[in-house]
C-alpha positions in Angstrom: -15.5 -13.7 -1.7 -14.7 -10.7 0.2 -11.3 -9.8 1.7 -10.1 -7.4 4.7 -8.3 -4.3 3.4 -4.7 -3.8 3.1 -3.2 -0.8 5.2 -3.6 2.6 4.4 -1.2 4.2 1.8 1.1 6.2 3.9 0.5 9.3 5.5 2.2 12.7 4.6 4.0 12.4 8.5 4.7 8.5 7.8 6.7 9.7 4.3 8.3 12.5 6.0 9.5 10.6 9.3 10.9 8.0 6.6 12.9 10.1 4.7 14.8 11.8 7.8 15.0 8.3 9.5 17.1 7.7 5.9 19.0 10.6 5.9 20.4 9.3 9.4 21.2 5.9 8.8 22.8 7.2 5.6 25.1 9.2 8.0 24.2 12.5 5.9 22.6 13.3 9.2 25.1 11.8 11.8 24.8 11.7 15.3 25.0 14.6 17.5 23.9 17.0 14.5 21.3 19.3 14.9 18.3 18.8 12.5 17.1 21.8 10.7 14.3 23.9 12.2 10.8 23.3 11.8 10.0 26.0 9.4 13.3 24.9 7.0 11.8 21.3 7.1 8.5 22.3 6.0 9.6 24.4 3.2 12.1 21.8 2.0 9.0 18.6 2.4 6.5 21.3 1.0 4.1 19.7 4.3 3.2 21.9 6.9 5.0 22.2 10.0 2.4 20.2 12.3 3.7 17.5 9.6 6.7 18.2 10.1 6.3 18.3 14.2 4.7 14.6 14.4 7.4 13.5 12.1 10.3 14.2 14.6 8.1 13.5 17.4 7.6 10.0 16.4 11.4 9.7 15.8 11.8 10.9 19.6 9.9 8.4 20.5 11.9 6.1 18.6 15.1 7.0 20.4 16.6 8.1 16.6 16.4 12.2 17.9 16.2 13.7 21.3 15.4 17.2 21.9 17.1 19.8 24.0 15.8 22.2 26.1 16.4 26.0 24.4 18.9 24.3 21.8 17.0 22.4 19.3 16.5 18.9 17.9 19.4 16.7 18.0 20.3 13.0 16.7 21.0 10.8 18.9 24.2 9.1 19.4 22.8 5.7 20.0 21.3 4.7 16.7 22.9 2.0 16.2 21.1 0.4 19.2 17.4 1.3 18.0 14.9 -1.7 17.8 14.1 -3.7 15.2 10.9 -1.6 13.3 8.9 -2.2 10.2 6.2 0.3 9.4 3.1 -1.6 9.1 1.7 2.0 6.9 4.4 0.8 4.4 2.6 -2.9 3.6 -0.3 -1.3 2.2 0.5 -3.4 -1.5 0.5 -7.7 -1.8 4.5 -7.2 -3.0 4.9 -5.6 0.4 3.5 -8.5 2.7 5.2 -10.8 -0.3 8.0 -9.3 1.3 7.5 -10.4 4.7 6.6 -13.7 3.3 10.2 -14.2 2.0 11.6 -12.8 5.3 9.4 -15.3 7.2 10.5 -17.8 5.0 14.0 -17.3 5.7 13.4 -17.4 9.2 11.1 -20.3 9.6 13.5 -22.9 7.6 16.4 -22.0 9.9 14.1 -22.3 13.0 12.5 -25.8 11.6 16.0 -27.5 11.1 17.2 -25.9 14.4 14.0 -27.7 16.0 14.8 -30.9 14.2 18.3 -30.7 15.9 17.2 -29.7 19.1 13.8 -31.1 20.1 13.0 -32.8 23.5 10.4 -35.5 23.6 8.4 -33.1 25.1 8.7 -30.5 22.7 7.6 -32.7 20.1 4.5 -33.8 22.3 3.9 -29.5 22.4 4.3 -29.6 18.2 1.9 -32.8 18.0 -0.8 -31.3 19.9 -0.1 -27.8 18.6 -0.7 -29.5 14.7 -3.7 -31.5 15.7 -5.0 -28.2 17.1 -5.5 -27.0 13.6 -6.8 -29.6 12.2 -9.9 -29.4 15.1 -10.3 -26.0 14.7 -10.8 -26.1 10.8 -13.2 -29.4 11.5 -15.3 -26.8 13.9 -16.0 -24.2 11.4 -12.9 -21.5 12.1 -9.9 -20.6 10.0 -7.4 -22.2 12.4 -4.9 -19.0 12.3 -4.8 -18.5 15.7 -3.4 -21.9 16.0 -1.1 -21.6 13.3 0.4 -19.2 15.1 0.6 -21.7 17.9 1.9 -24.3 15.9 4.6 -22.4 14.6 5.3 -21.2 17.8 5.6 -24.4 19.4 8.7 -25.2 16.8 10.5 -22.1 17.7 10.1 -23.2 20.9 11.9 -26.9 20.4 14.7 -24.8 19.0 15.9 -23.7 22.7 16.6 -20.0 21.3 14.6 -17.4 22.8 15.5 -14.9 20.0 13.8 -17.5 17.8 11.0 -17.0 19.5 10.3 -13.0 19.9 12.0 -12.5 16.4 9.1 -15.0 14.8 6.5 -13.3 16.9 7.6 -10.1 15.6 7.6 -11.4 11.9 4.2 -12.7 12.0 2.0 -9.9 13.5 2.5 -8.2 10.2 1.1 -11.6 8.4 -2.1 -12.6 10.4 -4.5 -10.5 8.4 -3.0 -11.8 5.1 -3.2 -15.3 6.5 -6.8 -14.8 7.3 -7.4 -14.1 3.3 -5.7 -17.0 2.3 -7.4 -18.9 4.9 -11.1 -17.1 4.0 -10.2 -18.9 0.6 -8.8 -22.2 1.9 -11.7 -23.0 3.8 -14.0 -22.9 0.7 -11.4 -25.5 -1.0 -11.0 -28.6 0.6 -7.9 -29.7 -1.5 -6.0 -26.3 -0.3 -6.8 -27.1 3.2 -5.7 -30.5 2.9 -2.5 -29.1 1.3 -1.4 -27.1 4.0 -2.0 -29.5 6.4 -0.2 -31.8 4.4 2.7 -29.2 4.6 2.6 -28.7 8.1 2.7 -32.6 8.6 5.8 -33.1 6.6 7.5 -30.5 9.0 6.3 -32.2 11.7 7.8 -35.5 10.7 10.8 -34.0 9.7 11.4 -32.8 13.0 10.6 -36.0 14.7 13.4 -38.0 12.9 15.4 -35.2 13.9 16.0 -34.7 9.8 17.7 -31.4 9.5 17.7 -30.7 5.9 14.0 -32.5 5.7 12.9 -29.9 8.5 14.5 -27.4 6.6 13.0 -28.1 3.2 9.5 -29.0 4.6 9.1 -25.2 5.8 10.5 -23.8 3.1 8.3 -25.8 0.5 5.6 -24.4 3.1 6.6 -21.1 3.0 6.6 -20.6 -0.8 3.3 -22.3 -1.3 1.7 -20.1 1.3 3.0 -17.3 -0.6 1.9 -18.5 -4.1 -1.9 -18.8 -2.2 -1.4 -15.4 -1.2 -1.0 -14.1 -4.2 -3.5 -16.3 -6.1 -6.3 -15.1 -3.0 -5.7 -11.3 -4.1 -6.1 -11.8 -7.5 
């Protein structure tokens, strides 16, 4: 069985953009202070200063530095406000993407009981089709995570919260390839198909009798067994 390759270990520029990003959320760089110039950086990394460059250019272009014309490099006094980020260089291990497996999970039991609460009769007719989408698309041959995707979607949707939504969407992107191996090894066993399916029905259900804590439990039981497949496919 063949799997796709994690990310690459970080680069030289990804570990140096992370430690200043640190050093300013730790307020040891606060805003408005001027960062250090380019040849002090390098010597202190021990990288060269084209390192050193694409490091603070990629915090410009998150909005953490800014830099002024004939005065220097400066941090910004917004950080508080930057966007959400997670450096997909850094999940280059399975205890990473474990990681965003337990953040998922977090996020997906809150969203499944908040569906269970919330659902319309036509939401539920958008979770029924997106579930039975799954099942067709394993039945044709394919690994059915696009439709996952879809399916999981179409609960965040039932919820009513928009930041349900994007936040999820967020989540996920970093998870698709790791779905893909567990799915790579779920297609060759019938019974761990049948399992998540199983798992995906008792959410469904859940959310149809408008059982919060059943919702709730369903996706978490879901969420930990899709992380124990995880692992088990990388071993």
């Amino acid at each position: 069985m063949s799997f796709p390759r994690l990310p690459s270990p970080p680069t030289l520029t990804d570990t140096v953009a992370k430690q200043l990003r640190a050093e300013i959320d730790t307020g040891r760089l606060p805003p408005g202070a001027k960062l250090p110039p380019e040849t002090t950086l390098a010597q202190q990394f021990g990288v060269s200063r084209t390192v050193i460059r694409e490091a603070v250019s990629r915090l410009r272009q998150d909005g953490v530095v800014e830099a002024r014309q004939g005065s220097g490099v400066y941090v910004t006094a917004a950080t508080g406000n930057r966007p959400l980020r997670i450096d997909a260089a850094e999940l280059s291990s399975i205890e990473a993407v474990l990681h965003i497996v337990d953040l998922r999970r977090a996020l997906e039991t809150e969203i499944a009981a908040q569906a269970a609460a919330m659902r319309k009769k036509q939401d539920m007719a958008d979770i029924d089709a997106a579930l039975a989408a799954i099942s067709q698309a394993v039945a044709d041959g394919g690994d059915g995570v696009k439709e996952d995707v879809a399916f999981h979607r179409s609960i965040a949707r039932a919820t009513g919260n928009p930041y349900f939504l994007t936040t999820l969407a967020f989540v996920s992107q970093f998870l698709e390839a790791a779905t893909r191996v567990t799915r790579g090894n779920e297609a060759r066993h019938a019974n761990l198909m049948r399992d998540v399916l199983q798992e995906h029905a008792a959410i469904v259900e859940a959310i149809r009798n408008k059982d919060v804590d059943g919702a709730r439990e369903a996706a978490r039981i879901h969420m930990v067994n899709a992380a124990r497949r995880l692992r088990q496919a990388h071993r």
